[in-house]
N, C-alpha and C positions, 0 to 999 in steps of 0.2 A: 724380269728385267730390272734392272737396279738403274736408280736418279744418275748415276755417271754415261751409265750406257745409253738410255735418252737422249743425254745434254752432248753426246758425244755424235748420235748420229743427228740430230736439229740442232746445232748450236744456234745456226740463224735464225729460227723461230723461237726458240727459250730466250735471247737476248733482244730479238725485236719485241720481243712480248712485253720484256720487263721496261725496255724505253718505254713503248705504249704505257705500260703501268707510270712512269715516271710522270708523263706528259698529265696522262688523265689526274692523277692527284696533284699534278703541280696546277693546272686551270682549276680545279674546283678548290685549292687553298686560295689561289688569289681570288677567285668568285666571291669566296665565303670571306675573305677581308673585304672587297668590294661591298661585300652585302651590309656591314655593319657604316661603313661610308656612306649606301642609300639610305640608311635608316637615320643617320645624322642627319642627313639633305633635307630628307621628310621633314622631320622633327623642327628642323630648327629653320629651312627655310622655306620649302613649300610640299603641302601635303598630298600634292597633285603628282610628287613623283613615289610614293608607296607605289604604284604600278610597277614602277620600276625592277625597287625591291623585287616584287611578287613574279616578275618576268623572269626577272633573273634567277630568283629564287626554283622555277619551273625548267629552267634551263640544266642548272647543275643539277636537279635532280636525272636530269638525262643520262651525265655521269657518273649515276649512282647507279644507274641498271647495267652500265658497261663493265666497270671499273673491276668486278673478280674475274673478268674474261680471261686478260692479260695477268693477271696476278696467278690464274690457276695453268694458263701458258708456259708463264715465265717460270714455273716450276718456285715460285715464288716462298714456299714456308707457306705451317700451317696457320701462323699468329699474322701474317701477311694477307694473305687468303682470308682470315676470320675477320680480319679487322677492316677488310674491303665489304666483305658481309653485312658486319656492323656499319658500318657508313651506308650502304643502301637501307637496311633495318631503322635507323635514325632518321634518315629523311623521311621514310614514310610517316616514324611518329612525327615531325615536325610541323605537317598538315594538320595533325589529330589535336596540335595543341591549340592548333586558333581554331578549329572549327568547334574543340567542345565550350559550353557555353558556360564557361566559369574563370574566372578571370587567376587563379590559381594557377588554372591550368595551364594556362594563356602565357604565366608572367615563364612557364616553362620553355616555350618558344626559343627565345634569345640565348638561355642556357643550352640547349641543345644544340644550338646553333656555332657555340663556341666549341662545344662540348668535338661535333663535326669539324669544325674549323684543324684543330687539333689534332684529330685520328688525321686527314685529310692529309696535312704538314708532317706528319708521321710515316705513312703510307710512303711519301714524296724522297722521303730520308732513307726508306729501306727500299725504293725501286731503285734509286740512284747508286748506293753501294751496289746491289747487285747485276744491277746495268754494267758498272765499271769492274764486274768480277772483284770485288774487293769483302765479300760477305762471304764467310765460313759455313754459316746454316742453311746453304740452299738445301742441304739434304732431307731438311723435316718434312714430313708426309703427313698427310691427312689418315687417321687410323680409321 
């Protein structure tokens, strides 16, 4: 069965998938700006809201376990798909960097963080074209 003939008998499940996609990267862009606003808070005015960060930071990791549902739904592409992968893949190192005990590692955190932010706002850009059917490559498959 070929990607037209799928898309032809679910239309409404391929395109609610890919809103879902859209929704889920669009909350964890804005989270991951958020997050960089808790850390000024902290930083500069009280250290008592790091919790904050870490809460929030626990939360969008929640939509890092969802977010290739709908991407592998929405018939999404395979750089789509992978880079939804990669975003769950990066949050988990994102624990691994404060918890190992070397401040190298450490200063990795905030990088990684942007690094997320990014693919996140990425992700948000290609659910959106293909929500609005306006994307050519829905065809790529996972080989």
């Amino acid at each position: 069965m070929t990607d037209t003939t799928m898309t032809r008998e679910r239309p409404g499940m391929v395109t609610g998938a890919r809103w879902a996609l859209l929704a889920l990267a669009g909350m964890f862009t804005l989270g991951a700006f958020t997050q960089f606003f808790l850390v000024g808070v902290s930083y500069f005015d009280n250290p008592v809201r790091w919790k904050d960060h870490a809460d929030l930071g626990n939360a969008l990791g929640l939509l890092t376990y969802l977010i290739w549902i709908p991407a592998v739904l929405g018939r999404a592409g395979t750089r789509v798909i992978l880079g939804s992968i990669l975003l769950l893949l990066l949050f988990m190192a994102q624990h691994a960097f404060m918890e190992i005990d070397s401040s190298m590692v450490n200063a990795l955190h905030p990088l990684n963080g942007a690094v997320m932010l990014v693919l996140a706002f990425w992700l948000a850009q290609r659910a959106l074209a293909l929500a609005r059917g306006q994307d050519t490559s829905t065809h790529e498959r996972i080989a």
